[in-house]
Structure formats: structure tokens, C-alpha cells
N, C-alpha and C positions, 0 to 999 in steps of 0.2 A: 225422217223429216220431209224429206221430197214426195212421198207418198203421203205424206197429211196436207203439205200443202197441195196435192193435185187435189185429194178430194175435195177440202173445203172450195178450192176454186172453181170445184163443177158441183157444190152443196145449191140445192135450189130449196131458197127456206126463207124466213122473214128476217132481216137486218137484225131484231135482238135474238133470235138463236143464234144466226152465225156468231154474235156478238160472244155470247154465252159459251160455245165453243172455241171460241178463239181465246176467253180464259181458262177455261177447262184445259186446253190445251197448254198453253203457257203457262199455268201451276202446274200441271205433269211435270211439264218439259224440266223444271226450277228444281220441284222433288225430288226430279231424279239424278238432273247434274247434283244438286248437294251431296245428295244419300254418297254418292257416287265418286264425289271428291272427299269427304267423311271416311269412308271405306277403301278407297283403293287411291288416295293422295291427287285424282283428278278430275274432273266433272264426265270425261269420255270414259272413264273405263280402261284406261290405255296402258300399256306399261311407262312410256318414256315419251317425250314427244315428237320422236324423231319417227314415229310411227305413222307421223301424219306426214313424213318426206316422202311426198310423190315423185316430187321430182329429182331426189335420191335413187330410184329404182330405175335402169334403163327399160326403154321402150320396149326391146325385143325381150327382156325376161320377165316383163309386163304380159306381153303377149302370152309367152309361155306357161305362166300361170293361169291365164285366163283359156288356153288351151285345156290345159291340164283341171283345171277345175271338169272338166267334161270327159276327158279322153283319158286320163290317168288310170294305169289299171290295176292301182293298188285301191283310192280312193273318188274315182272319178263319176261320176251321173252314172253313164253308162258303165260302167264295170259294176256297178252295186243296182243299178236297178233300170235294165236294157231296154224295156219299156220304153223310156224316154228316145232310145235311138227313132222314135218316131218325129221326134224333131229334125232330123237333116232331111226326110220327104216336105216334110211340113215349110221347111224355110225355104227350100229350092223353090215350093207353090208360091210361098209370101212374097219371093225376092222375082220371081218370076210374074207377078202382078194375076193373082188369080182375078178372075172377075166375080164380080158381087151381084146377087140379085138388085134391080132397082128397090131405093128406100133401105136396103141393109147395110146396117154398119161395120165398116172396118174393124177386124178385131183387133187390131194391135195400132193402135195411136202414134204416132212421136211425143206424144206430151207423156205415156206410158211407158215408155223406151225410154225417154229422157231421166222420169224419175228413179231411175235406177243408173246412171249413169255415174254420181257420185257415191253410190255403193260400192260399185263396180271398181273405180280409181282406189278405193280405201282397201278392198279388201283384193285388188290385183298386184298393189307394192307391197304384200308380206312378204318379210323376208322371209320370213323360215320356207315360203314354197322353193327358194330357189337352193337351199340349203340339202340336208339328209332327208327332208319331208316333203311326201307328197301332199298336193294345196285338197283337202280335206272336203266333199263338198256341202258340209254344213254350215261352211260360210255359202254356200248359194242357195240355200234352200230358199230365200229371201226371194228368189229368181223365179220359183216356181209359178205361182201365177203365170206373171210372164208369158215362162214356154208356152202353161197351159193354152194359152189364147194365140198361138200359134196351131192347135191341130185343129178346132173348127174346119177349117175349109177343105183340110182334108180328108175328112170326116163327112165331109156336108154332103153327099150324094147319100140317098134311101138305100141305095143298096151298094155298097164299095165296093170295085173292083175284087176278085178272087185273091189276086197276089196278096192285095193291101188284108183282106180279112187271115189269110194262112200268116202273113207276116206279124199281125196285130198278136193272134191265138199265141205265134210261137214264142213273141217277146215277153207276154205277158204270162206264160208258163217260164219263163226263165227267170223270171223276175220274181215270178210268185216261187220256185224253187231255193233262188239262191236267199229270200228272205226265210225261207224256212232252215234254210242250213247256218246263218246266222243267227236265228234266233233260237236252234240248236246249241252250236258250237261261238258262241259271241265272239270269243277271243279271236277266231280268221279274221272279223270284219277290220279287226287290227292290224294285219303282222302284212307286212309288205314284202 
């Protein structure tokens, strides 16, 4: 929902598309809570609705899942596809204020950051992460974009540094490795 509403709010089009769209949208939205509550007794999909207690989950095992969605090395980003550890160079660039050529645009917005930010609360207070399971990270794939638009900048010289190109080659054989051994042997990508 936060990602339709960003788009539509940066739709540049004539008052009856948006119009048009904004029912399109809202008959979606209607068909699916019904189907939804029809089928699984709620319009969200949910099991119970204590699922929606945010504020049931403490803050620091909040964190920890949201850690652990990345760092977990039974199911985390990185343990399943190492590639991504290109995102901790990438965020130190971001948070450290890379500079921009004049006229280019910032790749990662706060109105883009934001719209994930109720994803984020919903699927940081599962319980099951703080339980016998590791927090799975197919609840973040939603995220990818996202990082995606974190490596731009580090990316962005014609010819990258040495380190950055040996480091790129050897994550992305490790990544490209361990997808082949899972989709060898599937059952590993399970067993923790």
C-alpha cells in the first residue's frame, strides 16, 4: 500500500487516469481483503490479530530480527546470496554523503525509505523470529529494490577500484555457487 501510494503521488498523468487508477486500485484492494476474509477468516491474511501487536514485541528483539533478517546464517541475505554483502560498502558511501554529479538524482529518497517503513514494523514483530526460527528472508525480498538503489554510487566510477572489482567477481561466484548447490541439493537451503 505505501509503495502504490508513492507511486501514484509521483504519477504525472491527466486528473481522470489518476482517477481511473485510484479505482483500479481500490476494487483491487476490496477483492482481495474479501477473497481474503472468505478464505482465511480475515481481510489481511493473518492468522490472529495479535499479529498486528507491534507494540507487543520489545524494541531490542525487534532489532534482532531485523538484524537477523541480513545476518542470520541459516537464513539471512547474506548467508544465502553474498553478493548482497555489497550493501555494507554501499551504505557507509550513502551515510557518509557521497557527492552527486550536478543535476543527478539521489538514488534513495526518504519518501522511498519511508515506504517501507510499515513493512518493516509488520514483519520485524514476528514472533516465530524470536522463537526456534530463524526470521526467513523472504519476508524481505519486498526490500530488494531498496538495497538495489544503494549500489549505484558505488558502482558509478568507469572503472572501479581493483579491490571493489576482485571483491564484486568473488561474491558473485559465491553466490552463484551456493545457488547451484541449492538447487542441487534444496533440502540444505532448509535445515539450520
Amino acid at each position: 500500500l505505501p509503495l502504490g501510494a508513492l507511486a501514484f503521488a509521483r504519477l504525472r498523468s491527466s486528473a481522470n487516469r489518476r482517477r481511473e487508477l485510484a479505482l483500479l486500485a481500490a476494487a483491487t484492494l476490496l477483492a482481495l481483503g474479501l477473497w481474503n476474509n472468505w478464505r482465511y477468516g480475515n481481510p489481511l491474511r493473518m492468522y490472529a490479530g495479535s499479529d498486528l501487536a507491534i507494540f507487543g514485541v520489545p524494541l531490542a528483539a525487534q532489532l534482532r530480527g531485523g538484524f537477523g533478517l541480513f545476518f542470520d546464517a541459516a537464513f539471512g541475505l547474506f548467508a544465502l546470496a553474498p553478493i548482497w554483502l555489497l550493501l555494507v560498502p554501499a551504505l557507509h558511501l550513502a551515510l557518509r554523503g557521497h557527492r552527486r554529479q550536478p543535476g543527478q538524482e539521489a538514488p534513495v529518497r526518504a519518501a522511498e525509505v519511508a515506504a517501507f517503513l510499515p513493512y518493516l514494523l509488520l514483519i520485524g514483530m514476528r514472533r516465530e523470529w524470536y522463537g526456534g526460527w530463524s526470521p526467513p528472508f523472504r519476508y524481505g525480498v519486498v526490500l530488494l529494490p531498496l538495497l538495489a538503489l544503494l549500489l549505484p554510487p558505488l558502482l558509478a566510477r568507469k572503472r572501479p577500484a581493483a579491490g571493489l572489482r576482485w571483491l564484486c567477481a568473488g561474491l558473485a561466484a559465491l553466490s552463484a555457487a551456493l545457488a547451484l548447490v541449492y538447487l542441487v541439493h534444496p533440502a540444505w537451503a532448509y535445515s539450520l
